[in-house]
N, C-alpha and C positions, 0 to 999 in steps of 0.2 A: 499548561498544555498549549501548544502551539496550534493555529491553525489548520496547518496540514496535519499534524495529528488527531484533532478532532474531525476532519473530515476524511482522513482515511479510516477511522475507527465508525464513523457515520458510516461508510460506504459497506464496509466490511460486514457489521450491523443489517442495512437494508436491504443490499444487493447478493451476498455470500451466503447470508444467516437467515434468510428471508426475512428479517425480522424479530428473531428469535430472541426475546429476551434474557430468555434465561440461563443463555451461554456468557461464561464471563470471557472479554478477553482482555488480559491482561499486556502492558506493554510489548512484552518479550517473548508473548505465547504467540507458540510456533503456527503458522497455521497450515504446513504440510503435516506435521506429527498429530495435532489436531483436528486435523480429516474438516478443517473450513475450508479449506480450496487443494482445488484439483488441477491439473493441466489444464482446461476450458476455463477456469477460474479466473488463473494465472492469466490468461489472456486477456482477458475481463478487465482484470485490475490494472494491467498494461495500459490498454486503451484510456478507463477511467484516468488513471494518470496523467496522458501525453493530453489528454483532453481538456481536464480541470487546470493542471500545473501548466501546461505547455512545455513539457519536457520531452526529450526522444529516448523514448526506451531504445538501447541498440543490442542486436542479440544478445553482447557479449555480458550485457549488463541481468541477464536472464539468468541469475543464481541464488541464491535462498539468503546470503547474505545480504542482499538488495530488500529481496521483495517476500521474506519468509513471516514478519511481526510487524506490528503496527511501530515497533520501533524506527525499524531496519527501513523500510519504506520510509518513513517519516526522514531519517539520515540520507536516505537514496536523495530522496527527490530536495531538500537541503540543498545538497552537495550539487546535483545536476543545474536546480537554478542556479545556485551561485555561478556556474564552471557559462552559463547562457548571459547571466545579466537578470535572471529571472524574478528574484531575491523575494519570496512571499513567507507571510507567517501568519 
């Protein structure tokens, strides 16, 4: 598990789930179909990202394919540092 995977799964965990243990999430679990984040969420996780990563969410980047599982995010933000110079793990 990579760094930004464990800290987006952390986040998701503390900040989404309050807490909740007893929710698994799974790499690839959705977390619109999943009822873990909502529009307000989504925004949430935005920030958290351009915050911790130092990446720029840009609108267009606002689609379920980015930011729907801990995978996807995990690849987002991958791909964003590399594309900056950013390069963390």
């Amino acid at each position: 598990m990579t760094s930004i995977e464990t800290d987006v799964r952390q986040y998701v965990l503390d900040k989404l789930l309050f807490g909740r243990t007893e929710v698994e999430i799974a790499g690839d679990t959705s977390f619109l179909e999943s009822g873990i984040i909502d529009s307000t969420g989504v925004l949430e996780l935005v920030a958290f990202l351009e915050e911790k990563f130092q990446v720029k969410v840009e609108d267009e980047d606002l689609i379920p394919a980015n930011l729907d599982s801990v995978n996807a995010v995990t690849r987002f933000v991958e791909r964003k540092s590399a594309m900056s110079g950013n390069s963390r793990r």
